[in-house]
N, CA, C and O atoms as CSV, one atom per row, in Angstrom:
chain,resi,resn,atom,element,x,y,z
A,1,UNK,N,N,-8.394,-24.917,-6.610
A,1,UNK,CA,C,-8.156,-24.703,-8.021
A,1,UNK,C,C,-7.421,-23.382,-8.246
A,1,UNK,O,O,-7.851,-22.403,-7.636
A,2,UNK,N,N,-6.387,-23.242,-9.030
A,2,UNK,CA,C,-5.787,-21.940,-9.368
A,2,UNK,C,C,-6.439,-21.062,-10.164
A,2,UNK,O,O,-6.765,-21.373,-11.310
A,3,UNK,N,N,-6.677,-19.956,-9.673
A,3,UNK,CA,C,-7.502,-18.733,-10.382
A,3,UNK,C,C,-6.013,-17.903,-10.568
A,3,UNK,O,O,-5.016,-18.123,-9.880
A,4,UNK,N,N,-6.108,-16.957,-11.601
A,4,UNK,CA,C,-5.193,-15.859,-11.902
A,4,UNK,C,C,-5.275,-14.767,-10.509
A,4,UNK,O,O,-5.948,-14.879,-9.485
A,5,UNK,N,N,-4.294,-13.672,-10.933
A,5,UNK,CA,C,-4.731,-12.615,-9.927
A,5,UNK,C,C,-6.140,-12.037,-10.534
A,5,UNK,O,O,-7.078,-11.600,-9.868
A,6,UNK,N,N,-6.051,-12.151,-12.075
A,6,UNK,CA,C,-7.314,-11.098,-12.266
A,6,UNK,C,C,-8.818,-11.394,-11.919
A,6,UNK,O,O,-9.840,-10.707,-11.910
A,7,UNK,N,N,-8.539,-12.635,-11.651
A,7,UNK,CA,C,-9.430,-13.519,-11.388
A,7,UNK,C,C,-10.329,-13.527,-9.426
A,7,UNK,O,O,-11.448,-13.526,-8.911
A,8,UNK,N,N,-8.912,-13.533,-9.053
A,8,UNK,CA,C,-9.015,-13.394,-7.519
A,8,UNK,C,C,-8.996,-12.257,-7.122
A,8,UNK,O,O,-9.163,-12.135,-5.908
A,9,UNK,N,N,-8.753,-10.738,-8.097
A,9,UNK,CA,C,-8.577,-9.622,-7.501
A,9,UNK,C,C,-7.423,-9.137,-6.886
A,9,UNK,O,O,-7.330,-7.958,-6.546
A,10,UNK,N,N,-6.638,-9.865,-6.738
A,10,UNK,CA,C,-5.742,-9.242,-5.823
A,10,UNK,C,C,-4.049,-9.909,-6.608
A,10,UNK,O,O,-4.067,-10.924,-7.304
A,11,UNK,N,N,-2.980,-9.280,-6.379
A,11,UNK,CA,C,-1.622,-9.584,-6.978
A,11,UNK,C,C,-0.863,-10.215,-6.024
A,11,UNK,O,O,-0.083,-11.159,-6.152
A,12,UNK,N,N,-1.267,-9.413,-4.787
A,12,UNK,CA,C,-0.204,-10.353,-3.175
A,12,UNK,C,C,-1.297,-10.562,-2.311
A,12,UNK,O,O,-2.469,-10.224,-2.479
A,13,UNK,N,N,-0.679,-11.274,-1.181
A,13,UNK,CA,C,-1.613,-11.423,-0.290
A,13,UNK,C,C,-0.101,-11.766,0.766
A,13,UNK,O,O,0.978,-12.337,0.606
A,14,UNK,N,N,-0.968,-10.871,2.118
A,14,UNK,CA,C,0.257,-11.851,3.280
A,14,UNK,C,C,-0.240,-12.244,4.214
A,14,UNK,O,O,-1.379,-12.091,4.654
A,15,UNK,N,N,0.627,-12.794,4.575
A,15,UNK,CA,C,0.182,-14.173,6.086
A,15,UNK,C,C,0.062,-13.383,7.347
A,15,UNK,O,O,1.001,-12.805,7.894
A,16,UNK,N,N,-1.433,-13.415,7.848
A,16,UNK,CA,C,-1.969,-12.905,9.030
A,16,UNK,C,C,-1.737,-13.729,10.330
A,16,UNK,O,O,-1.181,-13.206,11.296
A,17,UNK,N,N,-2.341,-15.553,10.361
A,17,UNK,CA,C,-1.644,-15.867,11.155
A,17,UNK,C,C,-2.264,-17.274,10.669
A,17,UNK,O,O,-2.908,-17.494,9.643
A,18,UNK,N,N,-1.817,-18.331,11.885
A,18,UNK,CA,C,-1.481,-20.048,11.433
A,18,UNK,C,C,-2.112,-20.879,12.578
A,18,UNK,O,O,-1.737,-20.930,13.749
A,19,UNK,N,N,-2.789,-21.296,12.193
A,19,UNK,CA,C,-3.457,-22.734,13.032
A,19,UNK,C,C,-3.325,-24.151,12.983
A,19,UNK,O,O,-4.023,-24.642,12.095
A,20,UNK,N,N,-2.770,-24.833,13.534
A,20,UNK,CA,C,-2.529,-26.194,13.387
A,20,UNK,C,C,-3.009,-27.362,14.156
A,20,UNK,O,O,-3.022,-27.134,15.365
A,21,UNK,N,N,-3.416,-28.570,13.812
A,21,UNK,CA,C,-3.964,-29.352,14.661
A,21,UNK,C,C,-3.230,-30.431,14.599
A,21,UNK,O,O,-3.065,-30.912,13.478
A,22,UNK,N,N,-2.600,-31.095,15.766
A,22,UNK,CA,C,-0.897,-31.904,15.563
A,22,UNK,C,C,-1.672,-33.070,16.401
A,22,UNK,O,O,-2.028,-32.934,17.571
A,23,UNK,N,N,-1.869,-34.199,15.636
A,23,UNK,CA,C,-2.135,-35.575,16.578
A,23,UNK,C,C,-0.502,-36.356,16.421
A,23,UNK,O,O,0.197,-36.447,15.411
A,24,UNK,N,N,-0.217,-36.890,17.931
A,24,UNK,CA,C,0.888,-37.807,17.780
A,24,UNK,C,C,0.872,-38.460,18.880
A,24,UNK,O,O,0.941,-37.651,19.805
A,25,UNK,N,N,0.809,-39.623,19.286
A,25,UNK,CA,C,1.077,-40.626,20.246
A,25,UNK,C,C,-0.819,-41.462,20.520
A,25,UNK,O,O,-1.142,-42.406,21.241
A,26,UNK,N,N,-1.507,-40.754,19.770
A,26,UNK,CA,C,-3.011,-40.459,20.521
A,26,UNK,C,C,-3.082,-38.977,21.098
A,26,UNK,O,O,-4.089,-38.727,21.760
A,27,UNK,N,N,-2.543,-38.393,21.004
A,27,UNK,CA,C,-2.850,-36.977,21.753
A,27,UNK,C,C,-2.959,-35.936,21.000
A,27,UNK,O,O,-2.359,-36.096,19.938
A,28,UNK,N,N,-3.481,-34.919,21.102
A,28,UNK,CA,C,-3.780,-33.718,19.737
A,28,UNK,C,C,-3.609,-32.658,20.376
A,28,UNK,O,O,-3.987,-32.450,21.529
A,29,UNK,N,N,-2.884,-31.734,19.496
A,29,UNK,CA,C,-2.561,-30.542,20.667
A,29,UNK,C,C,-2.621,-29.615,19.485
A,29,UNK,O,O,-2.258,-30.084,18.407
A,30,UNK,N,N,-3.179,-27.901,19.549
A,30,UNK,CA,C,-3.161,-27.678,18.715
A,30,UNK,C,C,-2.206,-25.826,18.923
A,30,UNK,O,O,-2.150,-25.154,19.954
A,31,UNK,N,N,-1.809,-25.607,18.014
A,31,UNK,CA,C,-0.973,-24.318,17.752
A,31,UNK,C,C,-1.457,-22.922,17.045
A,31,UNK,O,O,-1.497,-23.024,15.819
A,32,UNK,N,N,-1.693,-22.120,17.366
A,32,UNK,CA,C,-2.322,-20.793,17.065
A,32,UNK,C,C,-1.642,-19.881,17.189
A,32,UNK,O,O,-1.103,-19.971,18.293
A,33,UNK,N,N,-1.237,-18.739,16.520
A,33,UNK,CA,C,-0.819,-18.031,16.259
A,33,UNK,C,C,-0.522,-16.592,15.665
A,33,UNK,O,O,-1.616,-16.588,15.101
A,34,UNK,N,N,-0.135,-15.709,15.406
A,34,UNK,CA,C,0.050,-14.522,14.632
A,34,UNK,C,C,1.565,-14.603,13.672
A,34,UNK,O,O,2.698,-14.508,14.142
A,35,UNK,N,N,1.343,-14.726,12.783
A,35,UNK,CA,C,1.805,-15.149,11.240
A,35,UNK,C,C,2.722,-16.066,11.204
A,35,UNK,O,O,2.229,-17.024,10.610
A,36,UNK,N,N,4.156,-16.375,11.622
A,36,UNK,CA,C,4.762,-17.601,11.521
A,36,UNK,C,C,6.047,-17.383,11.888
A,36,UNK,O,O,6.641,-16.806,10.978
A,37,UNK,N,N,6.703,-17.587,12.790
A,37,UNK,CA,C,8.272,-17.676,12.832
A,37,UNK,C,C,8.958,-16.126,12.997
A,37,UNK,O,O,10.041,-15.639,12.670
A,38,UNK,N,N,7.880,-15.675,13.601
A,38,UNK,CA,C,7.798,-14.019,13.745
A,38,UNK,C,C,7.997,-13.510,12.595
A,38,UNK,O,O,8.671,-12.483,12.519
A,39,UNK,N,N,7.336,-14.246,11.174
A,39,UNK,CA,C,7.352,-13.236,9.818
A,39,UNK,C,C,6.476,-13.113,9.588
A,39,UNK,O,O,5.656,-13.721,10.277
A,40,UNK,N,N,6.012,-12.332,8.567
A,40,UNK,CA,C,4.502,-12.262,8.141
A,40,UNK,C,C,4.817,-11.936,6.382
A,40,UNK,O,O,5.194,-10.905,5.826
A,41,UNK,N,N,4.441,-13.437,5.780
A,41,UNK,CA,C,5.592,-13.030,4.656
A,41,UNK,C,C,3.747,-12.644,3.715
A,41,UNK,O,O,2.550,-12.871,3.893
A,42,UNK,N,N,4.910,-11.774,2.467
A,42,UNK,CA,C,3.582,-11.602,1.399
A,42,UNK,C,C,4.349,-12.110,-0.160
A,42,UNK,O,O,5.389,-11.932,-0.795
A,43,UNK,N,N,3.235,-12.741,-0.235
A,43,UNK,CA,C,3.223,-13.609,-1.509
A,43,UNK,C,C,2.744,-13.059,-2.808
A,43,UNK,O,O,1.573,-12.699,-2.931
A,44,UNK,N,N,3.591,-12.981,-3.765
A,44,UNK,CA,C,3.299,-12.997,-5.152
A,44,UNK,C,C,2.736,-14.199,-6.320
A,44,UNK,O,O,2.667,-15.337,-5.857
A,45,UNK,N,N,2.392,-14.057,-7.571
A,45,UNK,CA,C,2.627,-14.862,-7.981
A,45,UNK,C,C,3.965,-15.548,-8.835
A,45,UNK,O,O,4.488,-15.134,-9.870
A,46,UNK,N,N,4.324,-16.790,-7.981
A,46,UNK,CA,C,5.460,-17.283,-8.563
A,46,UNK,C,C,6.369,-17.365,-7.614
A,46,UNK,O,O,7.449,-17.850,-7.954
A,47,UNK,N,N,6.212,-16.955,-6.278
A,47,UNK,CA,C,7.365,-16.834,-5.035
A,47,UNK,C,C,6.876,-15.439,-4.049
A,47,UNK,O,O,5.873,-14.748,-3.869
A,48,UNK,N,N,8.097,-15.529,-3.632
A,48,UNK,CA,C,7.744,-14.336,-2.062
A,48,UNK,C,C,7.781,-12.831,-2.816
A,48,UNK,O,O,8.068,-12.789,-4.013
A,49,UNK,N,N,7.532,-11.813,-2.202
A,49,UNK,CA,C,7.444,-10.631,-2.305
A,49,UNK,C,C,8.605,-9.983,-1.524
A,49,UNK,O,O,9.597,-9.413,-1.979
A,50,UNK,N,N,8.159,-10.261,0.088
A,50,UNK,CA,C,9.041,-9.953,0.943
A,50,UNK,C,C,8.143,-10.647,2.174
A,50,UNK,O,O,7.033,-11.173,2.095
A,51,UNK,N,N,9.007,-10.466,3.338
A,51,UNK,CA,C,8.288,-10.364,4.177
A,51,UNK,C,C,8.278,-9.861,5.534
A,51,UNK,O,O,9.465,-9.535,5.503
A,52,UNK,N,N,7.828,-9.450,6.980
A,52,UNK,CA,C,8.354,-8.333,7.461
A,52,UNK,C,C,7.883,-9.215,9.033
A,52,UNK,O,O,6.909,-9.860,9.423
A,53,UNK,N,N,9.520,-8.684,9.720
A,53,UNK,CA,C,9.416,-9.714,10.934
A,53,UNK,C,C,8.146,-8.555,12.248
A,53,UNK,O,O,7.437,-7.567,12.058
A,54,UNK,N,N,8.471,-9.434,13.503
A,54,UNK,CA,C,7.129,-8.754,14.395
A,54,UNK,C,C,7.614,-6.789,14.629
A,54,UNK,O,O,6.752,-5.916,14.738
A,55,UNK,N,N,8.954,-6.544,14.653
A,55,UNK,CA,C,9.519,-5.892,15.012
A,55,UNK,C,C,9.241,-4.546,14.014
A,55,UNK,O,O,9.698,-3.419,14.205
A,56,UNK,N,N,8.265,-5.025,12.769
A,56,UNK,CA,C,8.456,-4.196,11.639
A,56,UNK,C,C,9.564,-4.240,10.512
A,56,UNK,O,O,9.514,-3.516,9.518
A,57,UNK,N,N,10.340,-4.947,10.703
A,57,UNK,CA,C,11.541,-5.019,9.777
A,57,UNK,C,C,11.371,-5.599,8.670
A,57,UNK,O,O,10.363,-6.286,8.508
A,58,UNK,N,N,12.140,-5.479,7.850
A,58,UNK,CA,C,11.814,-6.242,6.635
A,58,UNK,C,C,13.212,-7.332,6.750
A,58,UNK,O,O,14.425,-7.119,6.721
A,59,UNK,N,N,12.754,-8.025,6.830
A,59,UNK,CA,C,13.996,-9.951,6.921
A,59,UNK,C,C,14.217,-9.742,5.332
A,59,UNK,O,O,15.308,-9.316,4.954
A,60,UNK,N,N,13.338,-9.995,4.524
A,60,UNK,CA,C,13.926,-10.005,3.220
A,60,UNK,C,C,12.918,-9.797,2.106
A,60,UNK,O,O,11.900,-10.399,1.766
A,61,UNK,N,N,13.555,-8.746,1.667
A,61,UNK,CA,C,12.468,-8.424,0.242
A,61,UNK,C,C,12.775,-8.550,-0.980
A,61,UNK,O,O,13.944,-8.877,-1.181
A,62,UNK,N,N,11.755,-8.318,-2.375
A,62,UNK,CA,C,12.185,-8.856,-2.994
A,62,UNK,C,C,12.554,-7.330,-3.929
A,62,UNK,O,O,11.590,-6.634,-4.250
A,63,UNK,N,N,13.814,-6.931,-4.281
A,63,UNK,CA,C,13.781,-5.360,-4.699
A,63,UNK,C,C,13.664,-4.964,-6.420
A,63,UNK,O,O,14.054,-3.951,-7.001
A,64,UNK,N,N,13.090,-5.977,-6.864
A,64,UNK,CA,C,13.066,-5.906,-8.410
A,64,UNK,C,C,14.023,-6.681,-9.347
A,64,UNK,O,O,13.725,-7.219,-10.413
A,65,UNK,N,N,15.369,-6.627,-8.673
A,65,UNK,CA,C,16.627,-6.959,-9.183
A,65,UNK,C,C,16.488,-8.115,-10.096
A,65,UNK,O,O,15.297,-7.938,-9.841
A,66,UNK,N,N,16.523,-9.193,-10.963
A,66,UNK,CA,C,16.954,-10.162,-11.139
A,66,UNK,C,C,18.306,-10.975,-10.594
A,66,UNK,O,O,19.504,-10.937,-10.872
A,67,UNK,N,N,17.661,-11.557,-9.883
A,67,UNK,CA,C,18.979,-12.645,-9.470
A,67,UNK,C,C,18.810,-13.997,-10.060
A,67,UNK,O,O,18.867,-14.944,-9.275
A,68,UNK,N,N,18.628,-14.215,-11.211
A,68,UNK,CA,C,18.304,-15.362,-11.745
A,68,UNK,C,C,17.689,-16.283,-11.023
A,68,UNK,O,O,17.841,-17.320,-11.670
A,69,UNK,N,N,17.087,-16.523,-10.071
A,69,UNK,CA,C,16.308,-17.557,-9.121
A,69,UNK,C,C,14.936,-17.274,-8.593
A,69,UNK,O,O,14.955,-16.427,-7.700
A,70,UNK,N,N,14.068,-17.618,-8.811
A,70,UNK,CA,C,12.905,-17.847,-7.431
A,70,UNK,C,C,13.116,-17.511,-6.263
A,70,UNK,O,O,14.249,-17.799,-5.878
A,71,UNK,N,N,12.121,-16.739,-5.139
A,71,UNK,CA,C,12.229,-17.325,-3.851
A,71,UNK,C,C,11.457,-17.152,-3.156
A,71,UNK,O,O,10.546,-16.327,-3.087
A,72,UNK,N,N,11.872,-18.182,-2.390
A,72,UNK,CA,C,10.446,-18.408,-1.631
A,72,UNK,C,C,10.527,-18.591,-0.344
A,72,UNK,O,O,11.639,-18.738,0.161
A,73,UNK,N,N,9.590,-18.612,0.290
A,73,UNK,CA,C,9.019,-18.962,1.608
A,73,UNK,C,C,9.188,-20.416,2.457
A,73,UNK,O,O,8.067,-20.901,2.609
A,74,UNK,N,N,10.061,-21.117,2.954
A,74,UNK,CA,C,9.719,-22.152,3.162
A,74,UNK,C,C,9.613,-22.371,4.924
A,74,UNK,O,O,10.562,-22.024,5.627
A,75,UNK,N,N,8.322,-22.998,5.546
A,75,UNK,CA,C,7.995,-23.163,6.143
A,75,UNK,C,C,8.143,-24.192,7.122
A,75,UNK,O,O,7.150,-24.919,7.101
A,76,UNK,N,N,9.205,-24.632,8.188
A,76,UNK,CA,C,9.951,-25.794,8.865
A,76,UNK,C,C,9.188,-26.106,10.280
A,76,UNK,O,O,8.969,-25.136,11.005
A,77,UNK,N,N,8.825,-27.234,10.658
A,77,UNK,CA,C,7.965,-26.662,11.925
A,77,UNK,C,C,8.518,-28.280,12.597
A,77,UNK,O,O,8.243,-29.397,12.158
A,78,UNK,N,N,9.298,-27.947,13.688
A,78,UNK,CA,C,9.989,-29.080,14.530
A,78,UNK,C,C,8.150,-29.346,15.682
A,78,UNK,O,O,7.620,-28.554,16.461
A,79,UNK,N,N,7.638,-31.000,15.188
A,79,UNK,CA,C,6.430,-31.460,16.235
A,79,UNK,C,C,7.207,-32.174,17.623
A,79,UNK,O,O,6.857,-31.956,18.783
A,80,UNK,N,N,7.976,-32.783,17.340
A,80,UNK,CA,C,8.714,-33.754,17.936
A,80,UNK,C,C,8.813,-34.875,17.121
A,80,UNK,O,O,8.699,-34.919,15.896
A,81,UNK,N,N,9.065,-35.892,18.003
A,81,UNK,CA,C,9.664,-37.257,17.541
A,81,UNK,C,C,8.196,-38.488,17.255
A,81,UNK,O,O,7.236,-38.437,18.024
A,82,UNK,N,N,8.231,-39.687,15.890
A,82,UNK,CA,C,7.082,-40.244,16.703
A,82,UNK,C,C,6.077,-40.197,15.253
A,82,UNK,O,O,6.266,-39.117,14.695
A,83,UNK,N,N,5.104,-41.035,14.523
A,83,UNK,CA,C,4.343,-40.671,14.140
A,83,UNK,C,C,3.381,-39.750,14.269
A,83,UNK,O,O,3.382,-39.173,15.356
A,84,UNK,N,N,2.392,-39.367,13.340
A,84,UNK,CA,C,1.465,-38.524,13.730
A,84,UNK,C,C,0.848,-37.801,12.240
A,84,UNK,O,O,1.369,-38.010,11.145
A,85,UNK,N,N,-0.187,-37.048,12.425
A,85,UNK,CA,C,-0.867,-36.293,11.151
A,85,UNK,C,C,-0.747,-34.815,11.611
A,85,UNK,O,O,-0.454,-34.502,12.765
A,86,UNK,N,N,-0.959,-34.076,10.774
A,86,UNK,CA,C,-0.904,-32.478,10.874
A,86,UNK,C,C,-1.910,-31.723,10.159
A,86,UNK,O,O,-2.016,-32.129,9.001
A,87,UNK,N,N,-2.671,-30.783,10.439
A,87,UNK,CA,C,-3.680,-30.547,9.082
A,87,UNK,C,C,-4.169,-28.893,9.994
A,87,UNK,O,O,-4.084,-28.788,11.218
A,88,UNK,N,N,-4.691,-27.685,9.013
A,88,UNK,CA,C,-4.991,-26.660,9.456
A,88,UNK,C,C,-4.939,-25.742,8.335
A,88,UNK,O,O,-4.768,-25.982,7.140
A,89,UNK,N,N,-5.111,-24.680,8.924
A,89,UNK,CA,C,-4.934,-23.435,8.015
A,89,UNK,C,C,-4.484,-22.017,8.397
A,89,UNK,O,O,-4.880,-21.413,9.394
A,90,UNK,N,N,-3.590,-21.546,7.465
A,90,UNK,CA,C,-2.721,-20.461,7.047
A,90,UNK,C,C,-4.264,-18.949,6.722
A,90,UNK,O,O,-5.245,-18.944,5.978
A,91,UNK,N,N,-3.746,-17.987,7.655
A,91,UNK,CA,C,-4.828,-17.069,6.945
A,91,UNK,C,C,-4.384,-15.962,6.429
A,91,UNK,O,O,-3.433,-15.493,7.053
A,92,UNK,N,N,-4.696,-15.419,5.591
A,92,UNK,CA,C,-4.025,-14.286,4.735
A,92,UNK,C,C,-4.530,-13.413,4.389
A,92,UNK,O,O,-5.714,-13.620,4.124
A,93,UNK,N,N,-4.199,-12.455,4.246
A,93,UNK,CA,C,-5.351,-10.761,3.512
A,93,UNK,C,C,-4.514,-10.529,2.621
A,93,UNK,O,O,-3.294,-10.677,2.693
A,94,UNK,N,N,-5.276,-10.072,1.553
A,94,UNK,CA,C,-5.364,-9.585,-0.080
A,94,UNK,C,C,-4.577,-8.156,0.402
A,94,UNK,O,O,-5.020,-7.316,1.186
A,95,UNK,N,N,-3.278,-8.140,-0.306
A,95,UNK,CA,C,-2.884,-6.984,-0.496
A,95,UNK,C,C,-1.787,-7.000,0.572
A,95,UNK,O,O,-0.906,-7.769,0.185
A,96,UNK,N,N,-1.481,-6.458,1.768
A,96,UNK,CA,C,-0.766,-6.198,2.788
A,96,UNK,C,C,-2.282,-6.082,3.995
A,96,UNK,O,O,-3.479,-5.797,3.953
A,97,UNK,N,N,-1.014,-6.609,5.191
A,97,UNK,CA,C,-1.909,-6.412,5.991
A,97,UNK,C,C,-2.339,-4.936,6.748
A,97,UNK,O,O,-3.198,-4.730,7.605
A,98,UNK,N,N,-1.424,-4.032,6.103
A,98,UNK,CA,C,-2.156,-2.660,6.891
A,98,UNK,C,C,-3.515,-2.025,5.517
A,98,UNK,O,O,-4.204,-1.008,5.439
A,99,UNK,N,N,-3.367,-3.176,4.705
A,99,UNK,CA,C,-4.373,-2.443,3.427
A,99,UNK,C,C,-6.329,-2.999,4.035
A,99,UNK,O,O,-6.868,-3.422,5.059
A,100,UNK,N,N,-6.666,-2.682,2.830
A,100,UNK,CA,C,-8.065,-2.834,3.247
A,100,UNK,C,C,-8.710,-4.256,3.036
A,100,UNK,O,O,-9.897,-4.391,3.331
A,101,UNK,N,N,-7.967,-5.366,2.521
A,101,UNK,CA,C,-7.987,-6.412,2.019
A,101,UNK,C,C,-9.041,-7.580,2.496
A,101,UNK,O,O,-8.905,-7.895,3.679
A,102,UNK,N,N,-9.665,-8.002,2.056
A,102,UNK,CA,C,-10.208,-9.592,2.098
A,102,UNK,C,C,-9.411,-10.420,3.083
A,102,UNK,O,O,-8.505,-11.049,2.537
A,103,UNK,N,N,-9.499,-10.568,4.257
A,103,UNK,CA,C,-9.069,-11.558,4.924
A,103,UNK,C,C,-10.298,-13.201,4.625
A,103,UNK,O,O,-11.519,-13.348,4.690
A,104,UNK,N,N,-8.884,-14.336,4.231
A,104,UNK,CA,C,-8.920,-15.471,3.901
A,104,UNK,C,C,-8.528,-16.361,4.480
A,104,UNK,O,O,-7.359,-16.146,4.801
A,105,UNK,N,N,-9.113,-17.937,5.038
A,105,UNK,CA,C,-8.451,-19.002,4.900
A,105,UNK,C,C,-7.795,-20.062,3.850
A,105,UNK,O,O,-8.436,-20.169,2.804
A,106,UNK,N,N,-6.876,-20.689,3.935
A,106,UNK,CA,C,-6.240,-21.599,3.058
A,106,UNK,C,C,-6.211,-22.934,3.839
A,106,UNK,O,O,-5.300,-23.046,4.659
A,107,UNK,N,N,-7.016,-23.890,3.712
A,107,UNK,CA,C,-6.959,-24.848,4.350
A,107,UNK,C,C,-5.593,-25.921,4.132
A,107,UNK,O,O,-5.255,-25.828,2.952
A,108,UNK,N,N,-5.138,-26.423,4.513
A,108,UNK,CA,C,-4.255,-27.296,4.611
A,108,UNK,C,C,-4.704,-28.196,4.914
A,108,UNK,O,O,-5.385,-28.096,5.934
A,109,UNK,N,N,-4.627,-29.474,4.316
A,109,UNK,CA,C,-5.369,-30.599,4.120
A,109,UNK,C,C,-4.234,-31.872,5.390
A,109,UNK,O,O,-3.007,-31.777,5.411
A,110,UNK,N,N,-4.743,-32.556,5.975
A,110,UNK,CA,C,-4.116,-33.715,6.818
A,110,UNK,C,C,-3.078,-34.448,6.335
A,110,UNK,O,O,-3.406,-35.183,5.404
A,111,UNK,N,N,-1.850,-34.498,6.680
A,111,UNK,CA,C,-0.685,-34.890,5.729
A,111,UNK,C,C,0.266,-35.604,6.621
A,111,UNK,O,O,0.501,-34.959,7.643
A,112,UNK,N,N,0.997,-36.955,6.521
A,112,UNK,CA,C,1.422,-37.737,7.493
A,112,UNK,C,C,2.922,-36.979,8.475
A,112,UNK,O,O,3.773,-36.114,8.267
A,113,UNK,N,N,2.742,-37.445,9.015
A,113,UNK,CA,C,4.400,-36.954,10.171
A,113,UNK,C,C,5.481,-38.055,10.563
A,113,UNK,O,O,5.469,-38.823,11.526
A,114,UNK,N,N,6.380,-37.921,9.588
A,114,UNK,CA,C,6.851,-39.059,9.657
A,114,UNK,C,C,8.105,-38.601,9.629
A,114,UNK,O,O,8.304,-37.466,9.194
A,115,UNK,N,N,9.469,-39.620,10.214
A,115,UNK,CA,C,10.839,-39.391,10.270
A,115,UNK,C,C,11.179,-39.923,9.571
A,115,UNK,O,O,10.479,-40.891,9.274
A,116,UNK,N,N,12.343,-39.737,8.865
A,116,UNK,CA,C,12.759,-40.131,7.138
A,116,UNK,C,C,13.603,-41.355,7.696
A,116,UNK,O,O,14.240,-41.140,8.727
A,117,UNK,N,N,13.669,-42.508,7.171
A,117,UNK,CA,C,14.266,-43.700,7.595
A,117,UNK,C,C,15.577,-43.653,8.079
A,117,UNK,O,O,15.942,-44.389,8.996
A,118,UNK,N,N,16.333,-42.821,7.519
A,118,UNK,CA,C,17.889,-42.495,7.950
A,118,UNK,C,C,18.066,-42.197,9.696
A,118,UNK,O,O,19.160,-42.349,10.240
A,119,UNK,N,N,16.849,-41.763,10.451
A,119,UNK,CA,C,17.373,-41.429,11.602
A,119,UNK,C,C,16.739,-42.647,12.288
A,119,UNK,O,O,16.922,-42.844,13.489
């Protein structure tokens, strides 16, 4: 259910790290990690903040500006080929992760794996 920030306490939160549980053929294999795609993005409400690769860098932030658009985070994850389900959870701390924050799970609910008819 969506709570406000004032509600949840906190305005951002960023991605600590990612767990996944990948069934396909009959076989389940699962993926663990420290934050995602070597980013560790932090989230606002309404889109990304920024987010900062393993190296310390910042890939892309968000600097106040208006650029007339949203943006966001989007998350691409090649399983292979083949039916299958996917389901896990994303974990995150309130605030940044060098702050003092609430570390959280976000469950991700079981969702099909499927190749779009065109291929």
């Amino acid at each position: 259910d969506y709570m406000s920030p004032e509600e949840r306490g906190f305005d951002t939160c960023q991605l600590v790290s990612r767990y996944w549980r990948i069934t396909q053929g009959g076989e389940v294999g699962e993926v663990r990690g420290e934050g995602v795609i070597g980013c560790y993005p932090m989230l606002r409400e309404g889109g990304i903040q920024n987010f900062i690769s393993e190296d310390g860098g910042h890939s892309f932030y968000d600097d106040g500006e208006d650029y007339g658009e949203e943006k966001y985070f989007s998350y691409q994850s090649c399983t292979g080929g083949g039916d299958g389900e996917m389901e896990g959870y994303l974990q995150f701390k309130a605030g940044s992760i060098q702050g003092a924050g609430e570390v959280f799970d976000v469950r991700v609910a079981p969702f099909p794996l499927k190749l779009p008819q065109h291929y």
